[in-house]
N, C-alpha and C positions, 0 to 999 in steps of 0.2 A: 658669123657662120650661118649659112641657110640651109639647117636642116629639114626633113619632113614635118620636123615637131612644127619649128616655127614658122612655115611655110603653111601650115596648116592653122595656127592659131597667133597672128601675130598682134603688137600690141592696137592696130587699129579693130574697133571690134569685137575686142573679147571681154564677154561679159563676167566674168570677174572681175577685173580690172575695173573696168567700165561702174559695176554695181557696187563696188565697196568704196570708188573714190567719191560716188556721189550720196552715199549712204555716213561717211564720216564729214564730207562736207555739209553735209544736213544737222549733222551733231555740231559741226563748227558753227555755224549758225545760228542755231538754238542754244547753244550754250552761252555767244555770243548778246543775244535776246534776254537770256536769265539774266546776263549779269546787271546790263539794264536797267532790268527791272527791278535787281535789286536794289542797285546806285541809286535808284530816282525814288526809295524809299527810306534811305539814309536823311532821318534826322538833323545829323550833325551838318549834313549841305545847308539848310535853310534854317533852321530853328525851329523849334518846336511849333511856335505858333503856325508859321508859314507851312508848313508840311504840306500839308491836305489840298490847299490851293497850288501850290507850287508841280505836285506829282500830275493833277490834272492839267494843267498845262501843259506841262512837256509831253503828257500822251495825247495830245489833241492838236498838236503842231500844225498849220494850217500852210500851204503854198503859200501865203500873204503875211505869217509869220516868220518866215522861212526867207523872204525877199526883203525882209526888215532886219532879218538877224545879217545876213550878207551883208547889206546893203550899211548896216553900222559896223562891222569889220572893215571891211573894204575903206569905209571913209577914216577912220583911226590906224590904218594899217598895221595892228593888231586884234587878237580874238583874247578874250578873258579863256581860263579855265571854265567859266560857267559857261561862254558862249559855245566852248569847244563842246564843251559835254553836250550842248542842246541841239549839235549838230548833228554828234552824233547818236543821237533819239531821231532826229529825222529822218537821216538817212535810210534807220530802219522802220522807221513808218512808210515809206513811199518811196520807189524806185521815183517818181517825178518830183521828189525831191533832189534828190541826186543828178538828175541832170539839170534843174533849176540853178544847183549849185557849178557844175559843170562847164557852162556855156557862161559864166561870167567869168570875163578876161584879168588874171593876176589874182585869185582869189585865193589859190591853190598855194601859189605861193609865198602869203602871209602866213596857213596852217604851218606850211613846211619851216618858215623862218623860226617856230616857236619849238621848234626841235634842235635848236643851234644854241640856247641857252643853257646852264648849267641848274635849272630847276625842272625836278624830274616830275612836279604836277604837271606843269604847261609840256613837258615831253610825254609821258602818258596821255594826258587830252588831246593833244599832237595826232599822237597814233593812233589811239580807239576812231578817233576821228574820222582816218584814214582808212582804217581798217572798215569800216561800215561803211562809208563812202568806194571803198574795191569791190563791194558786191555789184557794183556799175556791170556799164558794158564793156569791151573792149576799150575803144580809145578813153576812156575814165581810168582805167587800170595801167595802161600807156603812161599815162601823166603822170600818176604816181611815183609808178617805177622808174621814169629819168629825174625826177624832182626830187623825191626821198628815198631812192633805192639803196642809196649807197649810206642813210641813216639807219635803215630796215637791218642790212647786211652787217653794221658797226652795232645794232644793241642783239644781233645775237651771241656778242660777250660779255653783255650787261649783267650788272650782278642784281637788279633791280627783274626778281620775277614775272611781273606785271607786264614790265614794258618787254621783256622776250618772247613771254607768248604771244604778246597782241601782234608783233614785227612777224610772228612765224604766222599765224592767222593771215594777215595783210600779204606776208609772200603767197600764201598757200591762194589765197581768192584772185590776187592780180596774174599768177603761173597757169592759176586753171582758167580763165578767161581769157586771155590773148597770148597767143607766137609771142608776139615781139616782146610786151612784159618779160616772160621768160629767157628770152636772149639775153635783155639788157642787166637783166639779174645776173645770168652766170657769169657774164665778163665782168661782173663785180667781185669776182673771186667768193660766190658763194657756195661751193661744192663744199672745200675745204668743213667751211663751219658745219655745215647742219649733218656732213659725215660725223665730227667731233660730237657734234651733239646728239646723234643718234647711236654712237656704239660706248657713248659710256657708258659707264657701270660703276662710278663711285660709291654708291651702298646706298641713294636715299632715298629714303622707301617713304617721303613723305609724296604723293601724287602730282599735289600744288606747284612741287618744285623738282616734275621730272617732264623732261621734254621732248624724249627720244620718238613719242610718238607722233607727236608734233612737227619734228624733224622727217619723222617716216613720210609722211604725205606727202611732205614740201619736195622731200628728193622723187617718191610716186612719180608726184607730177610731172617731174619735170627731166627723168630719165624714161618714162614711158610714153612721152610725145612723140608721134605720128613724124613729125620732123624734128630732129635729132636738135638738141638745143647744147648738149654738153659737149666741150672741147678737148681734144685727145689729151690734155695734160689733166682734166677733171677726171677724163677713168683711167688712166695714169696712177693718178693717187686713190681712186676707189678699191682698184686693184691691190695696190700694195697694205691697202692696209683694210682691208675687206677680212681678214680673220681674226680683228679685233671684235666683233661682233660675238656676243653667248646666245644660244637660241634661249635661254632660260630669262633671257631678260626681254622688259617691258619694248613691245615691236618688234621680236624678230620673227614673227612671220610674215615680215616683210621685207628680210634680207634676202632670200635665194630670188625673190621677184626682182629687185632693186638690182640685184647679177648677170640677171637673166637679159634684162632689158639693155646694161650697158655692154653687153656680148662681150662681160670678164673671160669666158672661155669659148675662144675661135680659134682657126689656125696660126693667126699673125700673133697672137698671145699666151707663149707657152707659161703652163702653171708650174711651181717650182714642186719638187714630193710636200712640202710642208704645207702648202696650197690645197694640191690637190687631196689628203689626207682629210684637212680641216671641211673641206667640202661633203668631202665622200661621208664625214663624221656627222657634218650638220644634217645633209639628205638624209640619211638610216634613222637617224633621230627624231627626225619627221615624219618620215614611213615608216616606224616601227610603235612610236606612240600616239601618234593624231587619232584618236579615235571615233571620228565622224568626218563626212565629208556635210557636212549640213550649214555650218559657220563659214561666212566669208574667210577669216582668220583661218579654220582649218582649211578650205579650198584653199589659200594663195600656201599653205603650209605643203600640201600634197601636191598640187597640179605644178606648182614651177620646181619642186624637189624630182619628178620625173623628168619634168624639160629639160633642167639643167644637166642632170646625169645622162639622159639621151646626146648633148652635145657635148659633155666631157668623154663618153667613152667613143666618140667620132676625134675630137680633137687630141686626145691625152691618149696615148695607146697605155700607157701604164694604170691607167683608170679601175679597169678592169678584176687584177692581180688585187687594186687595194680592196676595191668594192667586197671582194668573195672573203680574203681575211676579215673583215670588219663585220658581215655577214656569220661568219663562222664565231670570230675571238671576241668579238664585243655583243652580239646578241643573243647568240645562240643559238642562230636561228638558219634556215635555208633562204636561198632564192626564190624558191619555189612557192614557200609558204609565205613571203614581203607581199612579190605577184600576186598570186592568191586574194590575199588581205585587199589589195587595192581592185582586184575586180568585184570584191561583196558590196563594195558600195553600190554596183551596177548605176554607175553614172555615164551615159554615154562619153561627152567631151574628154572625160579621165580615163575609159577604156581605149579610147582613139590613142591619145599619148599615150596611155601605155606600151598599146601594141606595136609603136611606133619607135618607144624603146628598148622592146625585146628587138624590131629591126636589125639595131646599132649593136643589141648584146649579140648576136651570133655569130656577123661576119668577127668581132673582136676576139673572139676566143681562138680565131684562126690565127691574130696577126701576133699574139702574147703567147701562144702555145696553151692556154688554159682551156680546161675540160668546162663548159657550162655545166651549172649545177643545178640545171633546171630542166625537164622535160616537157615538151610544148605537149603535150598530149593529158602531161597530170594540171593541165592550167584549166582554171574553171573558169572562162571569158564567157562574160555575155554577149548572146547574140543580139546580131542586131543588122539592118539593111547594109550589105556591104562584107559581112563580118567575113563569109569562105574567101573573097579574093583577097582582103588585108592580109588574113592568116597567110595564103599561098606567099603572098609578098614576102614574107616574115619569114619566111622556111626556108626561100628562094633567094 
């Protein structure tokens, strides 16, 4: 559906979107970087004595170290878990590392062969591998994803910690760097997974071994692309099981964005009452407790929680009726004063969609028979260039 909202701030462009994907990809990276660095301080790799010689080495990898390491895989047509590991140290030492590695013909596909074994070191160094090597460019991340996409997609049911985050990392670098990576991922039937893995909620509060935020990116990615990469059977099933999600759990303020983007609510796709309830439940929950617009988390909490309800009360004529009971029986609170609350932040971008969903609130209270429980006049909107003709829009 092409409302004003999203007509106005769609996903090319908007710097939310934009600033939190590359601000958590910066964390993937560096965290990436830590671990590294700790691996290459691990004792038990080399012995004690060798330690100290062996860590300066790997952080001094030279392009001529780097054409010796290939160049003895390539000839063995196998890589050790040690070579794996020291590839991947180079990778992250030099982007001209990685295309040294790159531009030699069959190289790629000796790492990937060591993923088809049943020993999960050599499938770990496999993937870390890989993973630091997708920080490439495009056609680097290409290669990946036809050659091991479909390993990537099979250990996100891996009961082996290690190697599901690093598979989610490796999707999450090769989706954000090229189109096609990301096609060739979703026709590997990876919707299904990283939904499962993003709205669990089995209880375990241990961090190491939770991944729904992990999974949040990955779907980010790859439902807020500029060209549409997900297949109508992919939001098929987002849809149907999109109220699996508790906003109390780790990532979900980044479900009503992940909604937003696959246009769960448009005309061609009516929500059933239990849908549109759980919605309206999550949105109020969002706007009634975020208490800052200052955190990326709470921006994508507030500004897609307006978006969304500006296209569900265009699409869902019943929207409306649930919005004011749940307003009334579950907070206590008016319409007046939700509005209110979200113009103090005096954010431009989030006064724009708002006023854009008083729009959608007016004519609906005509098509449902409901009295709006808000007066434009008790609204405390910040001014700003533009503000009297929006308002007149909004009235009109």
């Amino acid at each position: 559906m092409n409302t004003d909202s999203e007509k106005a701030q769609s996903s090319q462009g908007d710097p939310v979107l934009t600033q939190f994907l590359r601000e958590k990809l910066r964390e993937i990276s560096q965290h990436q970087r830590e671990l590294h660095r700790a691996k290459s301080k691990d004792a038990l790799r080399f012995g004690l004595g060798e330690i100290n010689k062996k860590v300066e080495e790997i952080n001094n990898l030279t392009v001529k170290d780097v054409e010796g390491l290939i160049t003895r895989i390539k000839r063995r047509k196998h890589a050790s878990v040690e070579e794996m590991y020291q590839l991947s140290h180079a990778f992250l030492q030099s982007m001209d590392h990685i295309k040294l590695f790159a531009k030699v013909p069959g190289i790629l596909h000796i790492i990937v062969k060591e993923l088809t074994g049943i020993d999960s070191g050599r499938q770990i160094g496999a993937v870390e591998c890989l993973c630091n090597l997708s920080l490439g460019e495009a056609p680097v991340c290409e290669k990946i994803t036809n050659t091991a996409g479909s390993y990537l997609v099979t250990y996100l049911d891996s009961l082996d910690d290690r190697l599901k985050r690093t598979s989610l990392w490796t999707i999450a670098n090769t989706v954000s760097t090229s189109q096609k990576a990301a096609q060739t991922i979703v026709q590997m039937e990876i919707i299904p997974k990283l939904w499962d893995l993003y709205v669990d909620d089995s209880g375990d509060t241990d961090p190491t071994n939770d991944f729904r935020e992990d999974a949040a990116i990955c779907l980010q990615l790859l439902v807020a692309s500029n060209n549409r990469v997900l297949r109508a059977q992919d939001l098929l099933f987002i849809k149907e099981h999109m109220c699996k999600k508790k906003r109390s759990s780790l990532a979900g303020e980044y479900h009503l964005q992940l909604l937003f983007h696959t246009e769960v609510v448009n005309p061609m796709m009516d929500l059933t009452m239990e849908q549109t309830i759980y919605l309206v439940e999550f949105t109020l929950d969002n706007l009634c407790t975020t208490e800052d617009f200052i955190s990326n988390s709470n921006r994508l909490r507030i500004l897609y929680g307006v978006r969304l309800l500006a296209n569900m009360l265009v699409g869902q004529p019943h929207t409306l009726g649930v919005l004011i009971q749940q307003i009334r029986d579950a907070w206590n609170t008016n319409l007046e004063d939700i509005l209110n609350r979200i113009f103090e932040f005096e954010e431009k971008e989030l006064t724009l969609e708002t006023i854009y969903l008083l729009r959608h609130l007016v004519p609906q209270q005509e098509v449902v028979g409901q009295t709006l429980p808000c007066q434009l006049e008790n609204l405390r909107i910040p001014k700003f260039d533009g503000y009297d003709e929006l308002l007149r829009k909004c009235q009109g």
